[in-house]
py3Dmol code that shows the C-alpha trace and the ligand (Angstrom):
import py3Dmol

protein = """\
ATOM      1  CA  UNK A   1      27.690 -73.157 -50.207  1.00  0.00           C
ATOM      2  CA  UNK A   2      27.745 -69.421 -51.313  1.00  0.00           C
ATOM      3  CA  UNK A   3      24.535 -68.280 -49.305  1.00  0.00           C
ATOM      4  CA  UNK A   4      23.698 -65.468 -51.536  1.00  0.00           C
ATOM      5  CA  UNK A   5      22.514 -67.776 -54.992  1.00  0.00           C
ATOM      6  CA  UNK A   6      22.508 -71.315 -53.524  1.00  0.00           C
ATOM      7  CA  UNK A   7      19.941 -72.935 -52.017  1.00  0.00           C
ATOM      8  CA  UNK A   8      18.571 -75.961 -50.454  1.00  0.00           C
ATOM      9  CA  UNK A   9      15.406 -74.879 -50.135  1.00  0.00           C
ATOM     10  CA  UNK A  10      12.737 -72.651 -50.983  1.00  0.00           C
ATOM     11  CA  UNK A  11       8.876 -71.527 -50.188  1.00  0.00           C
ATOM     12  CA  UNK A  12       6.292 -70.848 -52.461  1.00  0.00           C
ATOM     13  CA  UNK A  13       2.641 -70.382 -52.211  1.00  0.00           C
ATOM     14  CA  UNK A  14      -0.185 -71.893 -54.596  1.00  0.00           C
ATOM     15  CA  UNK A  15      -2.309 -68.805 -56.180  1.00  0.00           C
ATOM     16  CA  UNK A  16      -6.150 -68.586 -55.156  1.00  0.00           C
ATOM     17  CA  UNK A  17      -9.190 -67.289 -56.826  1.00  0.00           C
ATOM     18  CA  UNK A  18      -8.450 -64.108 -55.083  1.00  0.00           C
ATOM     19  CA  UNK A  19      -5.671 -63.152 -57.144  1.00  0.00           C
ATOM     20  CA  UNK A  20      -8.207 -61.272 -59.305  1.00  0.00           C
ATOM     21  CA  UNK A  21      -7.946 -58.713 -56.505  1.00  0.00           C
ATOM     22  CA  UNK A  22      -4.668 -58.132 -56.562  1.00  0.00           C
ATOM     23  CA  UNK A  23      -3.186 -54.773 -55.777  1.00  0.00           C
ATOM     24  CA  UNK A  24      -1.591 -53.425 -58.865  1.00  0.00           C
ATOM     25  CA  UNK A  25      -0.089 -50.173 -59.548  1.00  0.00           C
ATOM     26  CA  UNK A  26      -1.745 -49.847 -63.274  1.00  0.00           C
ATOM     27  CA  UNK A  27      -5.029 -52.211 -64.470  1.00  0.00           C
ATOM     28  CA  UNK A  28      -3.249 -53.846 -67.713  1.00  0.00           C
ATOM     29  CA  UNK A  29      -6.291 -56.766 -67.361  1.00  0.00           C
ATOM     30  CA  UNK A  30      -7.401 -59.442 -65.048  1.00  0.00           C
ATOM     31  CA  UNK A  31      -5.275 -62.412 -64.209  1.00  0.00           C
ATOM     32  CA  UNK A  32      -6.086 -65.425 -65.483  1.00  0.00           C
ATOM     33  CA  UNK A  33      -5.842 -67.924 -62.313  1.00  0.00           C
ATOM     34  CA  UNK A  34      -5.038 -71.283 -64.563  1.00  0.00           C
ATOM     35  CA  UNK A  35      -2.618 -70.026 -66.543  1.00  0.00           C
ATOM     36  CA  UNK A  36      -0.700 -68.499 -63.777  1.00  0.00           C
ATOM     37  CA  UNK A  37      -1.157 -71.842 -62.282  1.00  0.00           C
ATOM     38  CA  UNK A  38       0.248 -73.560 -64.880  1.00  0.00           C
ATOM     39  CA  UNK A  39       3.298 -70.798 -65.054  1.00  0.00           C
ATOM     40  CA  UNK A  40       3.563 -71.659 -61.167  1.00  0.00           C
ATOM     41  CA  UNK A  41       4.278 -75.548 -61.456  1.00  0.00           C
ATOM     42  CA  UNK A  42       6.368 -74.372 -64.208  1.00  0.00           C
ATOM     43  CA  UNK A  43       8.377 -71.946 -61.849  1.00  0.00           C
ATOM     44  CA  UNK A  44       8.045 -74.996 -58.948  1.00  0.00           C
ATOM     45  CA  UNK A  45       9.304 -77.544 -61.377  1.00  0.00           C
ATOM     46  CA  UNK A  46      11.929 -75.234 -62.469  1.00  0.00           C
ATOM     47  CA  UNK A  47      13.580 -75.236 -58.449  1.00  0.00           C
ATOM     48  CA  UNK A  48      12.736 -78.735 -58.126  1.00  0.00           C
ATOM     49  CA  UNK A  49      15.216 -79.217 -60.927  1.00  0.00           C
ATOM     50  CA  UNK A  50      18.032 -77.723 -59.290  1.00  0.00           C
ATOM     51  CA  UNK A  51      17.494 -80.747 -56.468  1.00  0.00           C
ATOM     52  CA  UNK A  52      15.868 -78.007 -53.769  1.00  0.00           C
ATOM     53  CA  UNK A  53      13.660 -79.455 -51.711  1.00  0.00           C
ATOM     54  CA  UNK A  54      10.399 -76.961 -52.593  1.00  0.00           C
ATOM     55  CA  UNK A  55       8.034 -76.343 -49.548  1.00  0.00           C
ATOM     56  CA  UNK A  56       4.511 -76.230 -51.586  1.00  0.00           C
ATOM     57  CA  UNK A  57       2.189 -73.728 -49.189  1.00  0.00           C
ATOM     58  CA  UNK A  58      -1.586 -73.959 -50.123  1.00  0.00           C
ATOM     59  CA  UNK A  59      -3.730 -71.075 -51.491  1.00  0.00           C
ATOM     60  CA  UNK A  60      -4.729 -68.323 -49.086  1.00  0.00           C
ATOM     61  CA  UNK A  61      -8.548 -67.490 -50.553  1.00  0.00           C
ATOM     62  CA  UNK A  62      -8.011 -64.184 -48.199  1.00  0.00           C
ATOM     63  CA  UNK A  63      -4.863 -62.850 -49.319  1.00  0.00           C
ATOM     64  CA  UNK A  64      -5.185 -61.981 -52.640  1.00  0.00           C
ATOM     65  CA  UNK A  65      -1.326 -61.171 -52.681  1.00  0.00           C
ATOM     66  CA  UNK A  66      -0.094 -64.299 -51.072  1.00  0.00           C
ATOM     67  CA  UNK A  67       1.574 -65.970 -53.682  1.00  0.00           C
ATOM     68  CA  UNK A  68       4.231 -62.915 -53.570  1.00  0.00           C
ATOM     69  CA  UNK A  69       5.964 -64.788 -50.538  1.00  0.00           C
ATOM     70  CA  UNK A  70       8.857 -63.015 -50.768  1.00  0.00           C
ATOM     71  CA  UNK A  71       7.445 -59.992 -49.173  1.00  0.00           C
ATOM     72  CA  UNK A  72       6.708 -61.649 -46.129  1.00  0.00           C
ATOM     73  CA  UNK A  73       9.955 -62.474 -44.472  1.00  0.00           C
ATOM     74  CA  UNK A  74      13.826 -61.972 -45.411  1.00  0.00           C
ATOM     75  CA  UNK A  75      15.744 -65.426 -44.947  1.00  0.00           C
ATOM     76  CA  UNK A  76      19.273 -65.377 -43.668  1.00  0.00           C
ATOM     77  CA  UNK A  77      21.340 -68.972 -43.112  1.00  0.00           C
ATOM     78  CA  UNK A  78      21.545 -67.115 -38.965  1.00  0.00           C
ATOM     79  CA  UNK A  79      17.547 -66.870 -38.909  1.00  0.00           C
ATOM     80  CA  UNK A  80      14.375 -65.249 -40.670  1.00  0.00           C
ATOM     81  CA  UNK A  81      13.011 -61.812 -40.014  1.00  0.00           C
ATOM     82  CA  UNK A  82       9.128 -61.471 -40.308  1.00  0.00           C
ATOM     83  CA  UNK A  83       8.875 -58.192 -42.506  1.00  0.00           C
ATOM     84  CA  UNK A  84       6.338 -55.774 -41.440  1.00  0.00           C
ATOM     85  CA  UNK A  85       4.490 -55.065 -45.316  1.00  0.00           C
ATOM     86  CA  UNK A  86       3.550 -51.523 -46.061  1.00  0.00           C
ATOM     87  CA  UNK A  87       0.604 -52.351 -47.767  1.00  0.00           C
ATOM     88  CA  UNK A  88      -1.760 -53.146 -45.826  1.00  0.00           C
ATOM     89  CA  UNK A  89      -3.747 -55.834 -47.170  1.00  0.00           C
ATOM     90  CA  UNK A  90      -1.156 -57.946 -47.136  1.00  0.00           C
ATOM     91  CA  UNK A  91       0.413 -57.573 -43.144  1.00  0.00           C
ATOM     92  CA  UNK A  92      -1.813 -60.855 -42.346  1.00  0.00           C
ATOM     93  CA  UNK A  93      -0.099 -62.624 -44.806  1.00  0.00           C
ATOM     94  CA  UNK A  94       3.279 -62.408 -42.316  1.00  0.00           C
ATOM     95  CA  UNK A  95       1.759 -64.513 -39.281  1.00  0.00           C
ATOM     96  CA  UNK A  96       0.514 -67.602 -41.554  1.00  0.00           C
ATOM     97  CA  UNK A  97       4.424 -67.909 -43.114  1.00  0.00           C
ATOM     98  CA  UNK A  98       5.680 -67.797 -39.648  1.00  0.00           C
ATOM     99  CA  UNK A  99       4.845 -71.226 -38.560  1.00  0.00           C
ATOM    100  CA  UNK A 100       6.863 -72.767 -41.656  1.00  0.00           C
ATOM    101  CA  UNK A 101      10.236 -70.937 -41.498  1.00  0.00           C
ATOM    102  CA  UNK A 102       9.684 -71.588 -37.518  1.00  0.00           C
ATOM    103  CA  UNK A 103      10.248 -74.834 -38.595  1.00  0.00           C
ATOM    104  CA  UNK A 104      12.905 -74.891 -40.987  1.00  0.00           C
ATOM    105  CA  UNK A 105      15.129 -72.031 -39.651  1.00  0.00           C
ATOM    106  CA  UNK A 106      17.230 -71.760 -36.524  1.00  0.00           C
ATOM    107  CA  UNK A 107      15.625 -68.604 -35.096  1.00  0.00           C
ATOM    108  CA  UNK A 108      12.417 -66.385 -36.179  1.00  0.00           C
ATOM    109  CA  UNK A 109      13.185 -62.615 -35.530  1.00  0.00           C
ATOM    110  CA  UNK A 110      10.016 -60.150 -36.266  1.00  0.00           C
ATOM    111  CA  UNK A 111      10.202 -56.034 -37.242  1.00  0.00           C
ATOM    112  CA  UNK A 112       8.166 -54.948 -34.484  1.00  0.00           C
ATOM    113  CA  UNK A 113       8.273 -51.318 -34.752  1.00  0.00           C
ATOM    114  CA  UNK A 114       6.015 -48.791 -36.458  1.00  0.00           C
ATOM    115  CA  UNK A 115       7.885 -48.697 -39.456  1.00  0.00           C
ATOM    116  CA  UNK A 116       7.231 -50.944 -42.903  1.00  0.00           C
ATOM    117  CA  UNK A 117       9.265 -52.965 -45.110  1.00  0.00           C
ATOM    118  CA  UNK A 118       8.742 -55.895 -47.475  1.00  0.00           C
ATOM    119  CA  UNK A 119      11.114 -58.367 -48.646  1.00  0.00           C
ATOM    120  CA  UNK A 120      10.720 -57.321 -52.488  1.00  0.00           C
ATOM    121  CA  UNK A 121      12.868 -54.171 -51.100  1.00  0.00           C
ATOM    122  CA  UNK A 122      15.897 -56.123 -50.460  1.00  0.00           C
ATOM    123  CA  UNK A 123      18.732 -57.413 -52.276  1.00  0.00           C
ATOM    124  CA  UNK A 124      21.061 -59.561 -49.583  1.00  0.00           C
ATOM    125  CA  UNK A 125      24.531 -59.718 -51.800  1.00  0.00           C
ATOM    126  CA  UNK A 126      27.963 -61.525 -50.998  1.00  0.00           C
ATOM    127  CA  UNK A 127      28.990 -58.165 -49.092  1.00  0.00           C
ATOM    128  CA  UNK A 128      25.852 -56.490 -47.799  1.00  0.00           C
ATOM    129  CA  UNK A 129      22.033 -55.850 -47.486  1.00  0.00           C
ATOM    130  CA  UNK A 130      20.763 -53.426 -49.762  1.00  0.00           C
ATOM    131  CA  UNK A 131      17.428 -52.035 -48.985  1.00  0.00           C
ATOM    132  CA  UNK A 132      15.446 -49.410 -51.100  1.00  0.00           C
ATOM    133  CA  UNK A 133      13.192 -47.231 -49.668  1.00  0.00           C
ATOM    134  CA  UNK A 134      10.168 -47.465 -51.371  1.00  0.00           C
ATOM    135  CA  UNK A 135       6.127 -46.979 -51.048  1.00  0.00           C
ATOM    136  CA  UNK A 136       5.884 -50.531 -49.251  1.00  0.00           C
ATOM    137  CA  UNK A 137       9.912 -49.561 -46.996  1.00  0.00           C
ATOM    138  CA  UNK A 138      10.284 -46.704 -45.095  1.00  0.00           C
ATOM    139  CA  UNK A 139      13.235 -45.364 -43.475  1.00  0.00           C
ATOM    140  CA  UNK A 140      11.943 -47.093 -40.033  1.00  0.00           C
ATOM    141  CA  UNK A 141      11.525 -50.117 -41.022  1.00  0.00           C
ATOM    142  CA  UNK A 142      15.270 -50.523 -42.584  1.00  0.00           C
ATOM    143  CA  UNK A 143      16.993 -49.464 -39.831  1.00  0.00           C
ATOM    144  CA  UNK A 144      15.117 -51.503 -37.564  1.00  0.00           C
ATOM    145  CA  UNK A 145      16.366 -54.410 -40.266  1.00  0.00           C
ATOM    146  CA  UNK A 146      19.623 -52.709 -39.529  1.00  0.00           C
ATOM    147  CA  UNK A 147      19.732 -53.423 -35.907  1.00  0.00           C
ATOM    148  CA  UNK A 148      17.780 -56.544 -36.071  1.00  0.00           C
ATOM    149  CA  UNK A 149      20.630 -57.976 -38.296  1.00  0.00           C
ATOM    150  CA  UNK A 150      23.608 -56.917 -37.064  1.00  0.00           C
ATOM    151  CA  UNK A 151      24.536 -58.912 -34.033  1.00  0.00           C
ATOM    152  CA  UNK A 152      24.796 -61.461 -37.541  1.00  0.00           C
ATOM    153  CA  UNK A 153      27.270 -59.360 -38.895  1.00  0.00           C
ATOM    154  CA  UNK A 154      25.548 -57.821 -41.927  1.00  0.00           C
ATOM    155  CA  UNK A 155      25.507 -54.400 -43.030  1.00  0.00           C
ATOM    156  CA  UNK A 156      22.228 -52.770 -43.940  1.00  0.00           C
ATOM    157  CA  UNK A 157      22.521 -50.020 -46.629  1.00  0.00           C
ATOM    158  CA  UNK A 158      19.722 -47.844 -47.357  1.00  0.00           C
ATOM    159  CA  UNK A 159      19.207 -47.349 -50.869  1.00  0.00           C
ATOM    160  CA  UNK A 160      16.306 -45.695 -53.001  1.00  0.00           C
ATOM    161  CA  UNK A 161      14.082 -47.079 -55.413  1.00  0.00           C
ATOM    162  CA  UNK A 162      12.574 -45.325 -58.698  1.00  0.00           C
ATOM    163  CA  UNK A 163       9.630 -43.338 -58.184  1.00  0.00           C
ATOM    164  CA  UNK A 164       6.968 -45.279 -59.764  1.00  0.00           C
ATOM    165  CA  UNK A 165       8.853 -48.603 -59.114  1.00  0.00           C
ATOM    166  CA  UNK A 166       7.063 -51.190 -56.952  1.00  0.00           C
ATOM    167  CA  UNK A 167      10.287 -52.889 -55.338  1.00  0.00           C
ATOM    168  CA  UNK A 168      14.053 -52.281 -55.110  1.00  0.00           C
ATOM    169  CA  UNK A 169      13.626 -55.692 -56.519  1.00  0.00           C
ATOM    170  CA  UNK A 170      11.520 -54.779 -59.722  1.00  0.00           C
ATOM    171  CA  UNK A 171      14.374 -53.441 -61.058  1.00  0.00           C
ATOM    172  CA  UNK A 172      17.220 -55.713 -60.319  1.00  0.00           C
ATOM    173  CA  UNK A 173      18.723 -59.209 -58.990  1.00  0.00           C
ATOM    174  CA  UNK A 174      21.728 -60.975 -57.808  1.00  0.00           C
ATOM    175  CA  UNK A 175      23.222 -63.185 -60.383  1.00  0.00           C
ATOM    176  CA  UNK A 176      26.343 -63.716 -58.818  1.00  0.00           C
ATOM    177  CA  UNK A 177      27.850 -63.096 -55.558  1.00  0.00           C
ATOM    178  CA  UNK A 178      29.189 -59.143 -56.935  1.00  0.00           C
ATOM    179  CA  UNK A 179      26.677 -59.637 -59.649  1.00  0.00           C
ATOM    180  CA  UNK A 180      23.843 -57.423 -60.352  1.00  0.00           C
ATOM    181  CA  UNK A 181      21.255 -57.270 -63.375  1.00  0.00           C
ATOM    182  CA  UNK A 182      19.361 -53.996 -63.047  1.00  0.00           C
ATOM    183  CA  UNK A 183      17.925 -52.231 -65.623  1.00  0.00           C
ATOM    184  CA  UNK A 184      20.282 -47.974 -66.051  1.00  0.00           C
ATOM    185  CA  UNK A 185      17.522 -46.547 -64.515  1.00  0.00           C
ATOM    186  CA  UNK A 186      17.994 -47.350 -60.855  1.00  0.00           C
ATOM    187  CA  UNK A 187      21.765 -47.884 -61.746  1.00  0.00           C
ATOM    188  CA  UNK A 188      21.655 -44.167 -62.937  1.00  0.00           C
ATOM    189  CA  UNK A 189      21.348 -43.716 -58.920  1.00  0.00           C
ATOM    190  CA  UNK A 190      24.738 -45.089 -58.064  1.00  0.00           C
ATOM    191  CA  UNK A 191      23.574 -47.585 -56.061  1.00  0.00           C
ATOM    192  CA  UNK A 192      25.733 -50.218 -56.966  1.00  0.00           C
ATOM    193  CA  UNK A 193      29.470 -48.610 -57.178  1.00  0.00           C
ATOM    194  CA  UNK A 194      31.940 -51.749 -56.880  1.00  0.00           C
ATOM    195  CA  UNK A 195      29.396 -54.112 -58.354  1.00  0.00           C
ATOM    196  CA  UNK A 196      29.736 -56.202 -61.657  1.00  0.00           C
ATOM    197  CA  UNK A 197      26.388 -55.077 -63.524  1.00  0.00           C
ATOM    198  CA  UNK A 198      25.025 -56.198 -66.373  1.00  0.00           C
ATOM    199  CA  UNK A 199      21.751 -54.186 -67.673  1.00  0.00           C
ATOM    200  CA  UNK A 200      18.564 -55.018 -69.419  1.00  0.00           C
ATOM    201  CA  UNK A 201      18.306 -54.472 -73.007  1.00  0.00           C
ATOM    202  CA  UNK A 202      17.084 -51.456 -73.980  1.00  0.00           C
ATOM    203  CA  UNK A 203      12.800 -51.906 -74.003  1.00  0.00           C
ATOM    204  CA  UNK A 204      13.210 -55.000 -71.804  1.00  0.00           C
ATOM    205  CA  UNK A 205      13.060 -53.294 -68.408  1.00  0.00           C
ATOM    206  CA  UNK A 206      10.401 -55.650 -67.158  1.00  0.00           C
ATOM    207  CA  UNK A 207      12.798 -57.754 -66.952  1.00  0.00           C
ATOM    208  CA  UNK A 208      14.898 -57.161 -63.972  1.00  0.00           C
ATOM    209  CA  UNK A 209      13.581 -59.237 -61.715  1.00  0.00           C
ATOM    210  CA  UNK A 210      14.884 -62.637 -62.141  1.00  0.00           C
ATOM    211  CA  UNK A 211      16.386 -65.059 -59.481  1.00  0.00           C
ATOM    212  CA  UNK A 212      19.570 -66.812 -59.470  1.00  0.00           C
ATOM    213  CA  UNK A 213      18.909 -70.236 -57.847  1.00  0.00           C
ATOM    214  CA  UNK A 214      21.723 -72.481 -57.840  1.00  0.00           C
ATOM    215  CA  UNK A 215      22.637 -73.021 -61.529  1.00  0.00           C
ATOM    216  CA  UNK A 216      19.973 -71.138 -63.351  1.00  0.00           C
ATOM    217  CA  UNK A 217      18.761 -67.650 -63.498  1.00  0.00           C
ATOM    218  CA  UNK A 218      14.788 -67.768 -63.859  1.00  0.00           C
ATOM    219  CA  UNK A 219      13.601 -65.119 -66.270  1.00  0.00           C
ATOM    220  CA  UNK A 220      10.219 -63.736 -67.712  1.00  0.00           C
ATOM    221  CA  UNK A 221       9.766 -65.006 -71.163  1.00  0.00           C
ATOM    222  CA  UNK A 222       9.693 -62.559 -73.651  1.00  0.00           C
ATOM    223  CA  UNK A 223      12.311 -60.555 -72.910  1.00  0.00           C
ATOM    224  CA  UNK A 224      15.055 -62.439 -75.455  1.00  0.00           C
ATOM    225  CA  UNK A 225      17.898 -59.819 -75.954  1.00  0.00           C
ATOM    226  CA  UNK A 226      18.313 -59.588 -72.146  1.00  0.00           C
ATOM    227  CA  UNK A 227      18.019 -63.431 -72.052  1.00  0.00           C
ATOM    228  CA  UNK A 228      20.939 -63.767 -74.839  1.00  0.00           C
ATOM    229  CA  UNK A 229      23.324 -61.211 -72.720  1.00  0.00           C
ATOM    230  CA  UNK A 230      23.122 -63.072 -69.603  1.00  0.00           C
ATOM    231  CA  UNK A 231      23.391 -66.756 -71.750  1.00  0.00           C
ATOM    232  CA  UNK A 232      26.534 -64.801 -73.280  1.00  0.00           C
ATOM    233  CA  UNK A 233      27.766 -64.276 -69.520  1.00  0.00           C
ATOM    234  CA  UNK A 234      27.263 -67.880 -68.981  1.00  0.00           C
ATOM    235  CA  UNK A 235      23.764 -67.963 -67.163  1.00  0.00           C
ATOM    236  CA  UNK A 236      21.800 -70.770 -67.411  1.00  0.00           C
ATOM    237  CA  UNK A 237      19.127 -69.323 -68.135  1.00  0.00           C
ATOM    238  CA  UNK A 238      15.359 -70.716 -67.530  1.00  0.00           C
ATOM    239  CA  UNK A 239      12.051 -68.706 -69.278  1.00  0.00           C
ATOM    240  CA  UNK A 240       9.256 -68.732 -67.469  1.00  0.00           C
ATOM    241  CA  UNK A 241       5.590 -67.495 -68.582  1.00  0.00           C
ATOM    242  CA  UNK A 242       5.264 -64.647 -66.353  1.00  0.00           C
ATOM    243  CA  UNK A 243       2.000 -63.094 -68.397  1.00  0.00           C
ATOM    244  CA  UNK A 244      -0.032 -63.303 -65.291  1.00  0.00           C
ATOM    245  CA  UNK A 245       1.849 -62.482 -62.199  1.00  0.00           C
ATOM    246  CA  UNK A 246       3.130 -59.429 -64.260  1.00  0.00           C
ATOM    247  CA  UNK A 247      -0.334 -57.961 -64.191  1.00  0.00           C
ATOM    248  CA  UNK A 248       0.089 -57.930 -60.286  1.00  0.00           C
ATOM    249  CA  UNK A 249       3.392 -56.628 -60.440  1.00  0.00           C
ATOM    250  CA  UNK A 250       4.935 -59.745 -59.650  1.00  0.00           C
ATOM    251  CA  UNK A 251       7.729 -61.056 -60.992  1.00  0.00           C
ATOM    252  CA  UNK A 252      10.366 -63.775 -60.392  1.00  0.00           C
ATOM    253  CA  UNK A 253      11.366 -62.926 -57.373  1.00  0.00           C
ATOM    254  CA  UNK A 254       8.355 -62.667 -55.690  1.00  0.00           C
ATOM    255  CA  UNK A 255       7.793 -65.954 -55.708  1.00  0.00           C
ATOM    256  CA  UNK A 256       9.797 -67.656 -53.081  1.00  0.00           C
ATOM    257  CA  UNK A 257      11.489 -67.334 -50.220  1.00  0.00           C
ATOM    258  CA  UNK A 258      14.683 -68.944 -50.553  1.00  0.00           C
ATOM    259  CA  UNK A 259      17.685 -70.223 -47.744  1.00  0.00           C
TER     260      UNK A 259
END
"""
ligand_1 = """\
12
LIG
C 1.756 -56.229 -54.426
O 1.501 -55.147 -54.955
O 2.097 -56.328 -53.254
C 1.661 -57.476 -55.271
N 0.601 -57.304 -56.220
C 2.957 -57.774 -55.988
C 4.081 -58.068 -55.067
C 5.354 -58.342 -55.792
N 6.371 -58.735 -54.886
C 7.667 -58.569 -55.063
O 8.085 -57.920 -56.016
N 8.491 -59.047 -54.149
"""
view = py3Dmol.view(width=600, height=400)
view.addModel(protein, "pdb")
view.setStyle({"model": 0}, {"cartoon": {"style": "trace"}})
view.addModel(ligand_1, "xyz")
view.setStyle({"model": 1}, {"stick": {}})
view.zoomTo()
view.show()
C-alpha cells in the first residue's frame, strides 16, 4: 500500500447549524447547511466507493468549523499527531477527534508547545513533509512537527504559503506519490523542485485542493479545464459540489482525515 494516496480509512465530520458562523477570510454569502449536506454524503459516498471503511463523526453544534477535520490532526501509518490550530475557535475541536484516532491508530502524539499549526498546512508526499507557514502555522509549531516526527523517519520541510492563502493546502495536492497539482502561484516559490507538477488552468485556481484517495482524485465541480488535464493524465477523476464549503474556505481536503 503506497501510504501517501491509499487508504483504508478515513474521518469525516457531519456539518451543524453552526456552519453559518464559519470563519472565512472574505463574506461571498451564507452557507446553505442542506445543500452542503447533500454535497457531504456525496463526498462520503464518493470514499465509500473506493471500499474505505468511512468513520461518520456527528455534528459539533459548537464548532462551527468542525467539519474541516483535517485541521485537527496529521495521520501517519506510525501514529497521529494532535495539531495545535492557530485559529482559535477551532483548538477545542482537537480534544473531541482524539478519542477516535485513539482508537484506530497505534499511538496518539500531541504538539504541545506554544506554537500553532493545522493540518490544512501540510502536504505528507512519498519523500517528505512539506509544511507552509501560514496565518494558522508558525515557525514553532513545524519544527515541533519536525521533532515530533522524526524518530519515524520523516523529514519536515518548512515551506511558505501565499500571502492571502488560507492553507499550504488551498493551493495544492498530492496526486501521485512525486505528484503535485498546485496552481503557478505558490509553484512560482520553488517549493516543489524535483516534483512532477501539473497546474490549474488558468482562472481555475480554486481548484487546487483536491484529494487523491485510492483510485480517484475528488475535485470541486466547476472547474472543467483543470478536470480534463488531470483525466488526460489518467486521474479518475470524481466532481463534487463544493458551492458551500467554498464559502468557508473549505475545500476537498478539508474534509477528512485519511490513513
Ligand atoms: C477555517 O477558516 O478554519 C475554515 N473555515 C476552513 C478550514 C479549511 N481547512 C482546510 O483547508 N484544511
Amino acid at each position: 500500500m503506497n501510504p501517501t494516496f491509499e487508504f483504508s480509512r478515513a474521518v469525516t465530520r457531519r456539518p451543524s447549524a453552526a456552519i453559518v458562523d464559519g470563519l472565512r477570510a472574505n463574506d461571498i454569502g451564507t452557507p446553505d447547511l442542506n445543500q452542503m449536506l447533500k454535497d457531504h454524503a456525496h463526498y462520503v459516498a464518493t470514499l465509500k466507493e473506493t471500499n474505505a471503511e468511512v468513520i461518520e463523526l456527528p455534528a459539533l453544534d459548537d464548532f462551527a468549523d468542525a467539519t474541516f477535520v483535517e485541521d485537527t490532526a496529521l495521520v501517519l501509518p506510525q501514529g497521529a499527531i494532535m495539531m495545535r490550530p492557530g485559529a482559535a475557535s477551532r483548538m477545542g475541536e482537537v480534544a473531541l477527534m482524539q478519542p477516535t484516532l485513539q482508537k484506530y491508530c497505534k499511538e496518539v502524539r500531541h504538539i504541545t508547545g506554544s506554537g500553532h499549526i493545522e493540518g490544512g498546512d501540510i502536504l505528507v508526499t512519498g519523500r517528505e513533509i512539506l509544511v507552509g507557514r501560514s496565518d494558522r502555522t508558525d515557525a514553532l509549531g513545524v519544527s515541533e512537527l519536525a521533532s515530533i516526527v522524526s524518530d519515524w523517519g520523516y523529514d519536515v520541510r518548512e515551506v511558505f504559503t501565499p500571502e492571502g492563502v488560507l492553507h499550504f493546502k488551498t493551493d495544492c495536492s498530492l496526486l501521485g506519490e512525486n505528484t503535485i497539482l498546485t496552481t503557478k502561484r505558490l509553484a512560482a516559490s520553488g517549493c516543489f523542485e524535483g516534483y512532477d507538477l501539473i497546474y490549474t488552468a488558468e482562472g481555475e485556481e480554486a481548484c487546487a485542493n483536491t484529494i487523491r484517495f485510492n483510485q480517484f482524485v475528488l475535485m470541486p465541480a466547476g472547474f472543467p479545464k483543470t478536470a480534463s488535464v488531470l483525466a488526460d493524465a489518467g486521474f479518475l477523476v470524481r466532481e463534487i459540489n463544493n458551492s458551500e464549503c467554498a464559502k468557508l474556505d473549505g475545500g476537498m481536503s478539508c474534509l477528512s482525515l485519511r490513513f
